[in-house]
N, C-alpha and C positions, 0 to 999 in steps of 0.2 A: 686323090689322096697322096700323102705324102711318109717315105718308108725311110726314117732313118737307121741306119746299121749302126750299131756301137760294139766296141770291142771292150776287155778289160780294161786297159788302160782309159778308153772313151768313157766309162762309168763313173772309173777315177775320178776323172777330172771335170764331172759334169759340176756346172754352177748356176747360181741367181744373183741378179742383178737390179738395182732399180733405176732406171732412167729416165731424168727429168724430159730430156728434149725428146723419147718417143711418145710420151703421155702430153706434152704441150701440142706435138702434131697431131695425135688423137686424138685428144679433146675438141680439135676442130673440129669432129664429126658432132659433136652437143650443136652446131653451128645451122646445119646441114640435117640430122639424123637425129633431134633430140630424143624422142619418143624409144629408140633404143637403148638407151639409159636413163633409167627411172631414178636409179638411185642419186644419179646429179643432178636431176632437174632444177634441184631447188637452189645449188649454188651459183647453178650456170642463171637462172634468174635473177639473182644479185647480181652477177657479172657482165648483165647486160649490159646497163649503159657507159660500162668502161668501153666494152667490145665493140657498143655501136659509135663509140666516137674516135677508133683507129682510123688513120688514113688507108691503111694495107688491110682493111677487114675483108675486100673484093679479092684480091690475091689469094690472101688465107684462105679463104671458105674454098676458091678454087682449085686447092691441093686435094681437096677429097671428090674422088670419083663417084659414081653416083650408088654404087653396088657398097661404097666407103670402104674402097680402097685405098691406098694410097702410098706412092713409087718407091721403091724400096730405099731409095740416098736419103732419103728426110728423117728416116731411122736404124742408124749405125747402130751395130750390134756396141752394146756396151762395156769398153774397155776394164771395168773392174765394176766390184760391187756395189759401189756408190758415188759412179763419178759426179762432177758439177753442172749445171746447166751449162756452164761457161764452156766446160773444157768438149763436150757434146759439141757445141755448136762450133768449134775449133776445129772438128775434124768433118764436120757438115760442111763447111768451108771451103775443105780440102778437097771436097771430090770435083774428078776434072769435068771442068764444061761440055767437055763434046760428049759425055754420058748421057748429058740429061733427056735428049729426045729420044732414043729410045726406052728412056728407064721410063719417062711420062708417059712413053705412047703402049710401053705393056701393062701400064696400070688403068688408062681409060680406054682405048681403043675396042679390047673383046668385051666392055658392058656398054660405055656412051657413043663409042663410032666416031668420037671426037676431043679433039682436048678443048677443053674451056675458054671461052675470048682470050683473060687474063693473061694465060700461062701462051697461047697461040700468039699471040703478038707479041711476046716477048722473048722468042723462042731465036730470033735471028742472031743474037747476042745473047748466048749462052750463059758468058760469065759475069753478063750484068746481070743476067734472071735471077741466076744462084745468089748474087748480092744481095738484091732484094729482097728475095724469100729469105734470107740467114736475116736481114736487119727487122723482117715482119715478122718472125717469130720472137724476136730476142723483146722488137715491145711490148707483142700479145704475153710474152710471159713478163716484162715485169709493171706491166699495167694491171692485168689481168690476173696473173695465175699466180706469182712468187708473193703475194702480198700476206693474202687469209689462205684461199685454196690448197697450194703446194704444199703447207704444214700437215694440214689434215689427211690429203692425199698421201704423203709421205710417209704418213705413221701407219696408214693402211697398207700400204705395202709394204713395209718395215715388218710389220705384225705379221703377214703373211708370210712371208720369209722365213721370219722363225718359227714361224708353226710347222713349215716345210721341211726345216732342219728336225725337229721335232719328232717328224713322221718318221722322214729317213731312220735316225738314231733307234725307235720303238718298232719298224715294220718294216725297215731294209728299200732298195729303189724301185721293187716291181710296184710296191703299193704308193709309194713317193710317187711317181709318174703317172699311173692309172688316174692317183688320186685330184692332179689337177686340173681335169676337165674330162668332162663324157665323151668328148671326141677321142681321147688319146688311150691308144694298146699297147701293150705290152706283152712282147713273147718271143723268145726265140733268139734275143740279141736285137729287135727291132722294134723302135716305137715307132708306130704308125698316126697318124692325123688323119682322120676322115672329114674331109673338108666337106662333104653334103653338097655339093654341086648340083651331083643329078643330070639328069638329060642330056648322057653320052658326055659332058665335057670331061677330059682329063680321066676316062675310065681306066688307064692303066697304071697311071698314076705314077711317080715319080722317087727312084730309090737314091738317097744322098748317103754315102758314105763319111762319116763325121771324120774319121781316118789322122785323127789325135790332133785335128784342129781344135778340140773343145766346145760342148754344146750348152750354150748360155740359156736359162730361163729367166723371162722378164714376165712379173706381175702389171695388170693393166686396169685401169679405170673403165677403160672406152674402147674393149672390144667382148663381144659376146659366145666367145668360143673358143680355141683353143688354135693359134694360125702362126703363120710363118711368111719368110719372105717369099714373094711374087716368081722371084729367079731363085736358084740353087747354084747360082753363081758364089751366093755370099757365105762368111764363115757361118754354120749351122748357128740358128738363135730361134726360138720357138716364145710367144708372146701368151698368155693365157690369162682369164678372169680371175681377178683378185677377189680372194674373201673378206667378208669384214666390211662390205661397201656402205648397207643397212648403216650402219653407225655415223656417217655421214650426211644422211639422207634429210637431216634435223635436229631439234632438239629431243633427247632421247631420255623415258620417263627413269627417275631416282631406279635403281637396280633393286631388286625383290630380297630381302634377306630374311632369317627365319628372326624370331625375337630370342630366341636361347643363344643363337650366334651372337646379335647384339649386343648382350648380357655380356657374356662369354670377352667378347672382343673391344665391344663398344661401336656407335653404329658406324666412325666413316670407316675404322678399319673392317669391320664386316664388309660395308657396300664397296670396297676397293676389290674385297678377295671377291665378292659375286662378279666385279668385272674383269677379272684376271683369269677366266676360262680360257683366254686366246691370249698373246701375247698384243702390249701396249704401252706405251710410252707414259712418261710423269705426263708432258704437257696434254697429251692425249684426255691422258685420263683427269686432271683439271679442267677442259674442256666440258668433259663428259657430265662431270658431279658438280660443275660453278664454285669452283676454289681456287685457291691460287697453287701454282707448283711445290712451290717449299712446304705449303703444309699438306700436299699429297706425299713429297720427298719424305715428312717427318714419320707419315705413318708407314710408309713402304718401307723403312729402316728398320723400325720394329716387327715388321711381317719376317721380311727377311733375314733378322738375326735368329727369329725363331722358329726358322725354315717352313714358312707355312709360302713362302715364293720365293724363284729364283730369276735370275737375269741376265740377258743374252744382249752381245753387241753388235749390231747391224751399221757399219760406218760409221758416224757421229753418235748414232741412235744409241740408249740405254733400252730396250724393254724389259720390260717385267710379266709374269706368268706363274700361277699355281704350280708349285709340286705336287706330288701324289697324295703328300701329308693335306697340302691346304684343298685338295679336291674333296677328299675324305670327310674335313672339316666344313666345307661349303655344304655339301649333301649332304 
């Protein structure tokens, strides 16, 4: 397990972040691990025959260990709340070469007892390896993933974000942290991770002092519990399952509204407020109900002049979200 210390000031300045380039190396696990994410399956199956016609698909896949891990430099903690894929991959870039055999060999060695052909043979040349792997990511995402995927994915964790803010403001930061995954504690000044290992490894487990370096939370697609980096060498950053993933998983039936609300509202402004329980995007929610944006735009104009929703900025993102009044009025 893993015991982070936070002080006053450490509380302060906790944040969330969304990161393109740690989710494009994650999703390599759909690659690898599909079956541990249900709720992608279905895009990663459209995405196939993009993925199977990369030249670097053999490289890719071989960045994930087989327990689906994967070496802590392929995912830099995220410099602000919404950096770019691009500026990500800028600072992937950056890390020096002679890191990388040991950062690969603590993330396969204690489950596969080896590194993979790919990454072993190209190991001799450190700073061609890291070329490669930065120029195989950079097509896999915009063959692959910056086309249809990244929007939708984006808005999920956009949403979730501000749900998170949400909580903070209504329940303060013990139930904030509790609340984003069953693995993580709260008490004492210390959020704990129970990694579930098991069988003696790492039973005493590991205390990081965050000590006003700042502890980033990043919403994930493509892991199933609540984890962090490999070494506690790096600035504190803790990854955890995004909510809201369900909404991608397909196409999702017309939203349930009562028939006095329809009346009342009329049906798309009714069916908007039934999908505004979480926070979500115009384009999001066009997606969702088969409209265009502007005439989702026209009616969330009208919601929210007459406070029945309000709306929070997540970097480029607008979302949108029930008040008290439009929850009131939903039920």
């Amino acid at each position: 397990m893993y015991r982070f210390h936070l002080g006053l000031a450490d509380l302060a300045a906790v944040s969330f972040a969304c990161s393109p380039l740690q989710e494009t190396v994650l999703s390599l696990r759909m690659w690898t691990h599909p079956a541990s994410y249900p709720a992608q399956q279905a895009w990663f199956r459209r995405l196939r025959p993009d993925f199977e016609q990369l030249e670097s698909r053999q490289l890719l896949c071989s960045l994930i260990a087989g327990n689906r891990y994967v070496a802590d430099f392929l995912t830099p903690r995220p410099a602000g709340p919404a950096p770019s894929f691009r500026s990500e991959l800028g600072v992937l870039r950056a890390t020096d070469p002679a890191t990388l055999r040991v950062e690969l060999e603590r993330a396969f060695l204690p489950h596969d007892g080896r590194l993979p052909t790919p990454l072993a043979e190209r190991l001799a040349e450190p700073a061609r390896l890291l070329e490669e792997i930065c120029l195989a990511l950079e097509e896999y995402w915009e063959n692959c993933l910056a086309p249809h995927w990244w929007p939708r994915a984006r808005s999920v964790l956009e949403a979730d974000i501000v749900h998170r803010a949400r909580t903070l403001a209504q329940h303060g930061v013990g139930v904030l942290l509790t609340e984003l995954d069953q693995r993580l504690r709260w008490g004492d000044g210390v959020l704990t991770i129970d990694r579930g290992w098991g069988r003696g490894r790492d039973v005493a487990g590991r205390d990081i002092r965050v000590d006003q370096r700042g502890l980033v939370f990043t919403p994930s697609c493509f892991i199933r519990s609540a984890n962090t980096f490999i070494s506690d060498q790096y600035p504190p950053a803790i990854a955890y399952p995004a909510r809201g993933q369900g909404s991608m998983a397909g196409a999702l039936d017309r939203p349930s509204t009562s028939r006095a609300l329809e009346q009342l509202l009329g049906a798309p402004k009714a069916r908007l407020l039934a999908l505004l329980h979480e926070p979500v995007s115009t384009t999001e929610l066009a997606l969702r109900l088969g409209v265009t944006p502007g005439a989702v735009s026209q009616h969330l104009a009208v919601l929210l002049a007459t406070r029945l929703v309000s709306r929070a900025r997540h970097g480029r993102s607008v979302l949108y979200l029930r008040t008290a009044l439009g929850d009131e009025l939903a039920g």
